[in-house]
N, C-alpha and C positions, 0 to 999 in steps of 0.2 A: 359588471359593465365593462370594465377595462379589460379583461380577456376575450370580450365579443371584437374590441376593436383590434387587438393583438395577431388574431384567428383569420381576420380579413385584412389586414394587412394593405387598409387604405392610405395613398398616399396624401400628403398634404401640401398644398398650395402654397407658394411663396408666402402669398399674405398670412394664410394661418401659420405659417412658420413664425414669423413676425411676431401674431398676437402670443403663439404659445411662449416666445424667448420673452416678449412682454409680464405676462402674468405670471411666470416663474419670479421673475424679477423683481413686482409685487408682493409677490409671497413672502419675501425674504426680510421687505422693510415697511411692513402692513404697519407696523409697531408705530412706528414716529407720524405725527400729524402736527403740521406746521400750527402756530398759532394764525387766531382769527382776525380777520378787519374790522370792524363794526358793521360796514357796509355787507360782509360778508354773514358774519352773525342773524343781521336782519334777515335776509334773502332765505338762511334756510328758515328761520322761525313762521317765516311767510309761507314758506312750500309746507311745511307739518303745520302749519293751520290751515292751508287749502286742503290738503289730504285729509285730513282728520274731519273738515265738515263735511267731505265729500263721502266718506266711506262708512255711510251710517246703514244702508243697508243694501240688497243688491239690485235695485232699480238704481238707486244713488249713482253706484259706482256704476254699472254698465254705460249708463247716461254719459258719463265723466269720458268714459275710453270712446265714445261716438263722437262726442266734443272736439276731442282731442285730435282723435284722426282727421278730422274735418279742418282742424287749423292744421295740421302735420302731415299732410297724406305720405308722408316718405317714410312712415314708421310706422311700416304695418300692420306689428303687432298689435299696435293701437286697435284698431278691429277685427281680430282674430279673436283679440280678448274682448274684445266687444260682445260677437257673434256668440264665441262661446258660455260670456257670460249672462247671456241671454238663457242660453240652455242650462243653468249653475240653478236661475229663479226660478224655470217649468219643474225642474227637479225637487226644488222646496215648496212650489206648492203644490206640486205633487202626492206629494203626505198626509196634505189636509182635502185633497179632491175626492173624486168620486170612485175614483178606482184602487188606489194606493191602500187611503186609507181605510177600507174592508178588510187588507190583509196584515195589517199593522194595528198594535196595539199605541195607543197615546205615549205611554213612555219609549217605545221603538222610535215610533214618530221625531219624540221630541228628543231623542239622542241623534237621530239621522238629521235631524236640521240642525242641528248645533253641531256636527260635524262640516257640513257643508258651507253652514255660516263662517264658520271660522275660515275654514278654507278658503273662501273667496274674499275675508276680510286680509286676509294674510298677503294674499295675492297680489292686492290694490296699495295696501301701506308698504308696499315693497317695491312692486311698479313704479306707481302715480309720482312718487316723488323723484324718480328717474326721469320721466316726461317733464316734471316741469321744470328741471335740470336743463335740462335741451333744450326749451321752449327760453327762458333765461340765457343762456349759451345765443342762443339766436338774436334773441333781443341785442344783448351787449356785445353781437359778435367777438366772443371770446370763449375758448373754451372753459367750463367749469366744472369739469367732470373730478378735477382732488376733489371736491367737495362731498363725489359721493361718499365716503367712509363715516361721513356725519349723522349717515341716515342706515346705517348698518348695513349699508348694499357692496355684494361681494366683489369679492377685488378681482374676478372673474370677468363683471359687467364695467370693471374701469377701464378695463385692455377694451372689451366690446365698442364703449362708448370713444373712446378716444381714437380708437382704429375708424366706428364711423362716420367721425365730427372729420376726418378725412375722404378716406375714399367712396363715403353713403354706398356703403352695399347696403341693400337694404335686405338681402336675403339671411345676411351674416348677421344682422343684430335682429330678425327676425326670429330664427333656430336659435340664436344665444339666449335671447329671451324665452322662449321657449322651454330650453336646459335651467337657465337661473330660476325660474318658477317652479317646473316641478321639482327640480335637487332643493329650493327651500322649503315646501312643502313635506319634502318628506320626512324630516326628526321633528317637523312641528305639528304633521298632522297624522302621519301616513303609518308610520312607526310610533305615533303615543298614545301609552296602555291605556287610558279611558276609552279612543275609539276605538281599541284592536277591540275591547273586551266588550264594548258595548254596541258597537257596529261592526266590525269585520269579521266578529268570531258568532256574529247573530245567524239562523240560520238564512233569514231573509236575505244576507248578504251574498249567504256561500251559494241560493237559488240566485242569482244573477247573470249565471248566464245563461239560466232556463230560459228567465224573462227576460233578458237585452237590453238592463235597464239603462245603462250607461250608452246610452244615441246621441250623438250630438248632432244638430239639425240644424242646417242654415238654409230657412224660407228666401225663395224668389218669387217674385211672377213673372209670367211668360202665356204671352194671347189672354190676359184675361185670368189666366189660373197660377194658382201656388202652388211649384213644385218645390220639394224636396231633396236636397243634397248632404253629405254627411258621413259618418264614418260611428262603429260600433269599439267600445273599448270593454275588451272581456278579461283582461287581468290588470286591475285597477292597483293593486299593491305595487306592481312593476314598476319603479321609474322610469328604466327602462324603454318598458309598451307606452308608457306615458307618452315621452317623448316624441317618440316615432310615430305616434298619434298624434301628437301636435302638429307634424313636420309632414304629415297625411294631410291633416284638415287644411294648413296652409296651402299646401300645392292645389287640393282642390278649389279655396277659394280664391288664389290669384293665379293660378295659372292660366286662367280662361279668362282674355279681358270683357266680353258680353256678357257672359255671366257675374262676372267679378260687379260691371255695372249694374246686373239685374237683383244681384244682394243687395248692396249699396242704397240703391233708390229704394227697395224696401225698406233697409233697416231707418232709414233714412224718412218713411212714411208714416211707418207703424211704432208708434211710441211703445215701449218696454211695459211690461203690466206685471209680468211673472203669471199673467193667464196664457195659457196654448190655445185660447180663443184668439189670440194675435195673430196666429198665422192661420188655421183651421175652425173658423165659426161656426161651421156647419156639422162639424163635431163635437166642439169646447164649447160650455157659456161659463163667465163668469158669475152667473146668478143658479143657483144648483133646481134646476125642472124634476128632479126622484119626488116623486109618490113616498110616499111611506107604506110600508112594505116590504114584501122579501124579494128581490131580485131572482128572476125566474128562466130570464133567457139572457146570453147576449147582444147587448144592442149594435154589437161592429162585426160589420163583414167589408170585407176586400176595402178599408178605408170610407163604410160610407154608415151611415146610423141605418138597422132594419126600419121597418115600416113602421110609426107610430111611435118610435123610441124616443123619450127623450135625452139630449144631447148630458155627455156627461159633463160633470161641474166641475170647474178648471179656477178657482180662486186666484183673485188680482192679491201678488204678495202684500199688500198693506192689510189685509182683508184677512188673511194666512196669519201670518205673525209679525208680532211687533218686533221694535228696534235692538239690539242686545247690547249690553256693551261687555268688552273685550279688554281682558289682559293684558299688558303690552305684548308684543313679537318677541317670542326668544332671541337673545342675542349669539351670533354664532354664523361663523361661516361658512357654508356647507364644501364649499371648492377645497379639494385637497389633492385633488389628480388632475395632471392637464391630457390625459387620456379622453376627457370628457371632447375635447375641440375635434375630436375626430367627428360628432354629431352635426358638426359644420358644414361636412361635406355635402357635396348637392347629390340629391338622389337622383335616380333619372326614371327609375319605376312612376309609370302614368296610375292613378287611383283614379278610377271614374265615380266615384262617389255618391254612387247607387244605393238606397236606403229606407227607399218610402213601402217597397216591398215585407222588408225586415222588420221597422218601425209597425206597419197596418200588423203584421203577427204577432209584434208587441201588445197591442190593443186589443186582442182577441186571447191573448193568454191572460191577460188580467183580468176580463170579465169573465174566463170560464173558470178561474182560481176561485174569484170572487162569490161566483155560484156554489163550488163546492166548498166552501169555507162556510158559506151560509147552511145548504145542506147538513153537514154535519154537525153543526152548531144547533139545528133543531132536532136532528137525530141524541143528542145531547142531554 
């Protein structure tokens, strides 16, 4: 990562100068933490019991980050990680629908959602208690950002946050947040031996970018219809491609204020299910319409069900799988290079964020899999 920045030899902006002289500066005396108030004590024990009921599963938490933005709209990420955690739920109950799970065996299944689970639980007990830091900070017009080190959040996101209790860039603590999420995800999830061995190294994993599974999709309407916007991430190991895919999905979803409006009022319309009958009904049902029987043709072409097909079955995540509970969060702080703040930089590459093309070939490699997987299985 740091010799990508090295190579291109970006420069940096006063202010990121500022936050990099900042966080050096942290790093040095992360060690000492003033004692507590009482008043202060309470405050956090308040923010890790609001987290902790909130992050019970990923309806919970999506819900939480639309909340959120809705009282905060100046903290974007709020719904980036919304949006995207919208597409975290299609993805697990994906496993248990109509098309995934033909090519997956039940313990495949149940290690792909127990990867994903963690991962988006991780995501939120590491967030959420940043927001409501801020949302507090507001209240008492004061800043309270010493306080994040109580909650294990990187000394990365204290420069972040105290840089925008000033100047509200909002684009700067957007991509910060963006880098603090996927760099702690990655020795908690990305790099540990259970999922290398049980998910990354499965072959279903290493076919992924036959199938295009990793789409992330943010539904609009427009005249009446729901289009599609989005971006495809095909080396999922990479923190990296991670990144730069966050900082894709971002530009594409603010950078256009009409459309920016046009997600918003949806997501804002269509309450979370973890069905992809939320956005596509006329594709998705949450109640599965399969005959019993052997799947014989395709029922998708060019995004639309052939004649007579019934629609594939897209289960509401409560429906899918129940609640899990979760280990604590390794402790650990992933920031050790401030090479990383070069990610801050604003890109100026337009992404038009074309995808529904992509996605309909998605739909049509799963059910031709599907068919030959059946095939063979009677050949068998």
């Amino acid at each position: 990562m740091c010799n990508f920045f090295k190579k291109k030899k970006l420069p940096l902006s006063e202010s990121l100068l500022i936050i990099k002289k900042d966080v050096k500066k942290r790093q040095k005396r992360r060690s000492f933490l003033p004692p507590l108030t009482l008043e202060e004590r309470e405050l956090i024990q308040q923010i890790k019991g609001m987290t902790n009921s909130l992050n019970l599963n990923n309806v919970t938490r999506t819900k939480a980050y639309l909340d959120f933005y809705r009282a905060h709209p100046e903290v974007h990420w709020a719904f980036l990680g919304h949006m995207v955690s919208r597409n975290g739920g299609w993805n697990m109950t994906d496993l248990k629908g109509g098309q995934l799970s033909r090519l997956l065996s039940r313990k495949e299944a149940e290690s792909y959602f127990s990867f994903l689970e963690r991962g988006n639980w991780l995501i939120f007990q590491d967030a959420y208690p940043q927001f409501l830091l801020y949302e507090a900070s507001k209240l008492y017009q004061r800043n309270l950002f010493y306080l994040l080190p109580h909650f294990h959040v990187s000394i990365f996101m204290e420069s972040i946050w105290n840089d925008f209790w000033v100047r509200q860039d909002t684009y700067t603590l957007t991509v910060a947040q963006i880098i603090n999420e996927q760099s702690y995800l990655e020795d908690r999830v990305i790099t540990n031996s259970q999922y290398k061995k049980e998910v990354f190294d499965t072959l279903e994993f290493k076919l992924q970018d036959f199938f295009d599974l990793n789409h992330i999709l943010f539904p609009f309407e427009d005249n009446g219809k729901i289009h599609l916007i989005g971006q495809t991430l095909h080396q999922f190991k990479s923190v990296r491609e991670r990144i730069l895919l966050g900082k894709r999905l971002y530009s594409i979803l603010f950078r256009d204020e009409k459309r920016l409006k046009s997600v918003k009022k949806w997501a804002m319309t269509v309450q979370h299910s973890g069905s992809r009958k939320d956005y596509w009904p006329h594709i998705f049902n949450h109640v599965d319409e399969g005959l019993p029987g052997y799947l014989l043709k395709s029922r998708v072409k060019s995004c639309e069900l052939t004649k007579g097909s019934p629609r594939i079955y897209s289960p509401r995540l409560e429906m899918a799988w129940k609640n899990r509970k979760h280990n604590p969060a390794e402790v650990g702080d992933w920031y050790k290079d401030w090479d990383v703040i070069y990610y801050l930089t604003h890109d100026h590459d337009k992404v038009d964020g074309e995808i529904k093309h992509e996605y309909c070939k998605t739909l049509e490699k799963f059910e031709l899999a599907a068919i030959a997987k059946k095939a063979i299985s009677v050949l068998d």
